[in-house]
N, C-alpha and C positions, 0 to 999 in steps of 0.2 A: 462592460465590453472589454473583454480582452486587447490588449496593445498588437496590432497586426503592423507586418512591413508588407508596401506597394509600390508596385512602379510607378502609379500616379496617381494623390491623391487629387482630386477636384472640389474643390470649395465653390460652391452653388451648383442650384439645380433649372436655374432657368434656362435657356435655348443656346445660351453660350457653352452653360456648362455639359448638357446635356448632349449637343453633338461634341463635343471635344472627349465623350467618352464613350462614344460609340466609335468612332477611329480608335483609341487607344485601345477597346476591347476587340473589336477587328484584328488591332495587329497583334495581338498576340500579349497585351502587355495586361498584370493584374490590376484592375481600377479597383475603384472607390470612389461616390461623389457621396459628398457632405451636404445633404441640400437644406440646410440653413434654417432659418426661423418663417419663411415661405418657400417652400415645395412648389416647384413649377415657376417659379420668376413672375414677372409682374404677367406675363400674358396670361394666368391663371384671373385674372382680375378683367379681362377684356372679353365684353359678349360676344362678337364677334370680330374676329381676323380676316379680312377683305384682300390683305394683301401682302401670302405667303404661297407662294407657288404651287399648285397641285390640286386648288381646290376652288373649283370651279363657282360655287357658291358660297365660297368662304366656309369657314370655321370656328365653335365656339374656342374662345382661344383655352377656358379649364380642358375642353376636351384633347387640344393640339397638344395640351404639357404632360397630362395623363398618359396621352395613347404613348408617346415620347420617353416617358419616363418607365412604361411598359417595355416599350423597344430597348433600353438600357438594360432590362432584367432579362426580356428574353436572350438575348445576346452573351449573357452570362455576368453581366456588370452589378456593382452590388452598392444600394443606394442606401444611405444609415439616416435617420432622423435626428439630428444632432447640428452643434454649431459649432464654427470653431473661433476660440478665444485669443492663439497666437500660434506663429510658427517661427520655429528658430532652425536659422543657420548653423549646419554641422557637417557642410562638405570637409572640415580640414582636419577632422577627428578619424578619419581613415576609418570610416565603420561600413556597411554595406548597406547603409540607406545614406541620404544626404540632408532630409529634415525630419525635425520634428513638428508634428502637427498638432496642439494641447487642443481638449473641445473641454465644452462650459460645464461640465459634468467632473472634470479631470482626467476621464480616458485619453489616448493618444494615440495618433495612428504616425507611421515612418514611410517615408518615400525618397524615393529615387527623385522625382521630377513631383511638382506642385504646379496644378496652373486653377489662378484666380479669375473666379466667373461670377462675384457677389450683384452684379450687376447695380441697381439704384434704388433708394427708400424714396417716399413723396416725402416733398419739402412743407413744413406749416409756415403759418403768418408769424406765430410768435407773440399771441395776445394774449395767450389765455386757452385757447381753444382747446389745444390740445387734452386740457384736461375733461375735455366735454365728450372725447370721443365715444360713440358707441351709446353718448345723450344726445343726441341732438345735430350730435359733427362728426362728419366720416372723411376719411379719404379716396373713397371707392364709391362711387355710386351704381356700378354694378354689382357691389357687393349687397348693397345696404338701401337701395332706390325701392325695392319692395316695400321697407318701412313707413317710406310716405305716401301710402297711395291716399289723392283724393287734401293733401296738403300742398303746404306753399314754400318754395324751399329755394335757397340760394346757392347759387355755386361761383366760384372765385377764379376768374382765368381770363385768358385770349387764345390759347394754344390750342393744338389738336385734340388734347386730352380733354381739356374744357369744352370744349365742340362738343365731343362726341360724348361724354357725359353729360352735359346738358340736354342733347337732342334726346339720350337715354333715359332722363328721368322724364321728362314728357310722358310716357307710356306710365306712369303712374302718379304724379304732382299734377293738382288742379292745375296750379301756376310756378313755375321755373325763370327766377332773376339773375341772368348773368352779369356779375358783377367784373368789370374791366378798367383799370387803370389809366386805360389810353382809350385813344378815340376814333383806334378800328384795332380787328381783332390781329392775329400773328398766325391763325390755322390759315393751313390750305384751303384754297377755294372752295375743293369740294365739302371742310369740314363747314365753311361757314356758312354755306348757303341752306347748310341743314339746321343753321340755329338760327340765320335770319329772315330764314321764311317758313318761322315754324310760330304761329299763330298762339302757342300755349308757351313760348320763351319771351321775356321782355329785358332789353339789354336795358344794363345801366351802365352810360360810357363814363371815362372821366371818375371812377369813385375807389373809393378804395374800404375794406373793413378794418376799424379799427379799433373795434370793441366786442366783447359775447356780453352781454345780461349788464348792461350798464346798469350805475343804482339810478330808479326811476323817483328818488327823494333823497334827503339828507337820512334818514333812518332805513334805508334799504343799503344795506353790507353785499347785494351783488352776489347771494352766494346760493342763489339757485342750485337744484341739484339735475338741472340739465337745460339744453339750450331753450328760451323763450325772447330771446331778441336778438339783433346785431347792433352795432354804430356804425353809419359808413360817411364817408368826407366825400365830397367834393375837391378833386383835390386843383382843381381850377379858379371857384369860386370861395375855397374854404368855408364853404357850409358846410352843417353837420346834422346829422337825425336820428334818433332810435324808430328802426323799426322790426315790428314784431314778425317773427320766421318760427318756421316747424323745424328746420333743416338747413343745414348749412354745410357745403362739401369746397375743399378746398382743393384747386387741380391750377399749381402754380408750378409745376414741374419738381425733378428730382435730384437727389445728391447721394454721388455715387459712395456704396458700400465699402468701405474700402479704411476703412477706423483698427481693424487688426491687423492691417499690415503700415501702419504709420510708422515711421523710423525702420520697416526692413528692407522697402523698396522703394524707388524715388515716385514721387508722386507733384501734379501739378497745383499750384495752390488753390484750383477747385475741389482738391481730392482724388482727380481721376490718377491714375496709375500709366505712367510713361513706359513704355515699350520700346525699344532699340530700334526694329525697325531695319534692322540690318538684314545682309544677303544673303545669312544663313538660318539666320532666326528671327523672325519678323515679331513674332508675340514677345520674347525672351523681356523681362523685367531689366533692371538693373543687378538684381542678382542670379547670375547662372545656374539655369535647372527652376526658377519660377516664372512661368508663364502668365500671364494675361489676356485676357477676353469680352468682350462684350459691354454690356453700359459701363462698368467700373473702369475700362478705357475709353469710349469712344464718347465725346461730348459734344459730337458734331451730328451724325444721322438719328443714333437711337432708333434704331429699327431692329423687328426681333429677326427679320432674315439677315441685316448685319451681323447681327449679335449672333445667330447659326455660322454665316461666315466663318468670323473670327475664332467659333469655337472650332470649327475644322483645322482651323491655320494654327490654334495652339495646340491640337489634338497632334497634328504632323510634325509639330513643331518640336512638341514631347517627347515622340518618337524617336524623332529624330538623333535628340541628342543624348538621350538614353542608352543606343545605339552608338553614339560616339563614347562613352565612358569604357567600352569595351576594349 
């Protein structure tokens, strides 16, 4: 790909990034969204969206980033399949763009204004698992809950996400073990009442995973080539047990994208990306002409019509001051 210069380039393509480029292409300005190593943001991964304005019956959420990400093209906006690796500061080189934007391939694209919409990866336990994924351990179970129909499968949370992925694998798991740390859940009411009055989910309060495929002898090396147990603690009574699983999905929440712009913009020691918040630029980074948006800011709501929000407020925000360099 050739090196193009934009008015703005957009890093991610989920709900942040996506309306903050439909404002820019509205005004008039040339876009470009990068939408990263997932196309459409995490809503791509939710069967259904209950609650984003417009839809009376809800929506699958692949379908709400598709149709979305269509609206960006019709509109004239131009979306590349690609990531990007770094962006460097060059307002003070008096050239007629103000960054550089490197992607993982070496291509580069140049802009005027950059606003960050990487929004957030799921977070693992850190035992091992990771390396099972895609045997046995997923991080999506609307991705991947197909696989177990008619199995026994575990899932690891308290939160919303873990609700609503539990009550989803139902529809295909004989039997679904919420696995929970504490000893009531952290979803909303309405998520919980769908995992504890669902007759095919059985909480385990109080426990935690702390093992994939323990050796079940001194001659067993543990080195399975996909998941066939877990370990989980008691972490009350300090008990412990291997027990055997088809499936094991982990939904302990996420940690924002935000690993390429370390050292360019000030960031809070969760990662998330600090925004000024000021009266003329509310999205604006710490460095002038980068904008910010959506989960990679906000580590309080996480919601995708937040994350819409914000991507308007940096879309205008862009604008705006694009419009002041003049």
């Amino acid at each position: 790909m050739k090196n193009k210069i934009y008015d703005t380039v957009i890093v991610g393509s989920g709900a942040a990034g996506l309306t903050a480029a439909i404002y820019n292409i509205r005004a008039d300005l040339k876009t470009v969204v990068v939408a990263g190593d997932h196309p459409g943001g995490q809503l791509t991964i939710t069967t259904l969206v209950e609650n984003y304005p417009g839809f009376a019956d809800g929506i699958g959420g692949p379908k709400l980033m598709m149709d979305t990400m269509q609206q960006v093209k019709n509109l004239g906006g131009e979306i590349i399949n690609n990531q990007v690796s770094k962006i460097y500061d060059l307002r003070f080189k008096n050239l007629e763009y103000n960054f550089e934007v490197e992607m993982t391939d070496g291509s580069k694209l140049f802009a005027k204004a950059v606003i960050i919409a990487t929004g957030a990866r799921a977070r693992w336990l850190g035992i091992g698992e990771k390396e099972l994924v895609g045997k046995g351990v997923s991080g999506c179970a609307t991705c991947d809950g197909m696989f177990f129909r008619d199995k026994t499968v575990a899932i690891v949370g308290g939160g919303d996400v873990a609700c609503t992925e539990a009550a989803f694998l139902t529809k295909f798991a004989k039997k679904v073990i919420l696995i929970h740390r504490r000893d009531q859940l952290r979803a909303i009411e309405a998520e919980q009442k769908k995992v504890l009055n669902n007759p095919k989910i059985e909480m385990w309060w109080n426990m935690e995973v702390i093992g994939v495929n323990p050796p079940q002898s001194p001659f067993d090396k543990g080195e399975a080539d996909r998941l066939e147990r877990i370990m989980v603690k008691n972490n009350k009574t300090g008990e412990e047990k291997t027990v055997e699983i088809d499936g094991l999905f982990v939904a302990i929440g996420h940690d924002p994208a935000t690993e390429m712009v370390a050292g360019l913009v000030d960031r809070k020691e969760s990662g998330h990306i600090i925004v000024r918040g000021g009266a003329n630029f509310h999205t604006m980074t710490s460095v002038p002409g980068i904008f910010a948006a959506g989960d990679c800011v906000d580590d309080i709501y996480r919601q995708a019509i937040i994350a819409a929000g914000m991507g308007a407020m940096a879309g205008l925000d862009a604008e705006k001051w694009i419009e002041s360099l003049k």
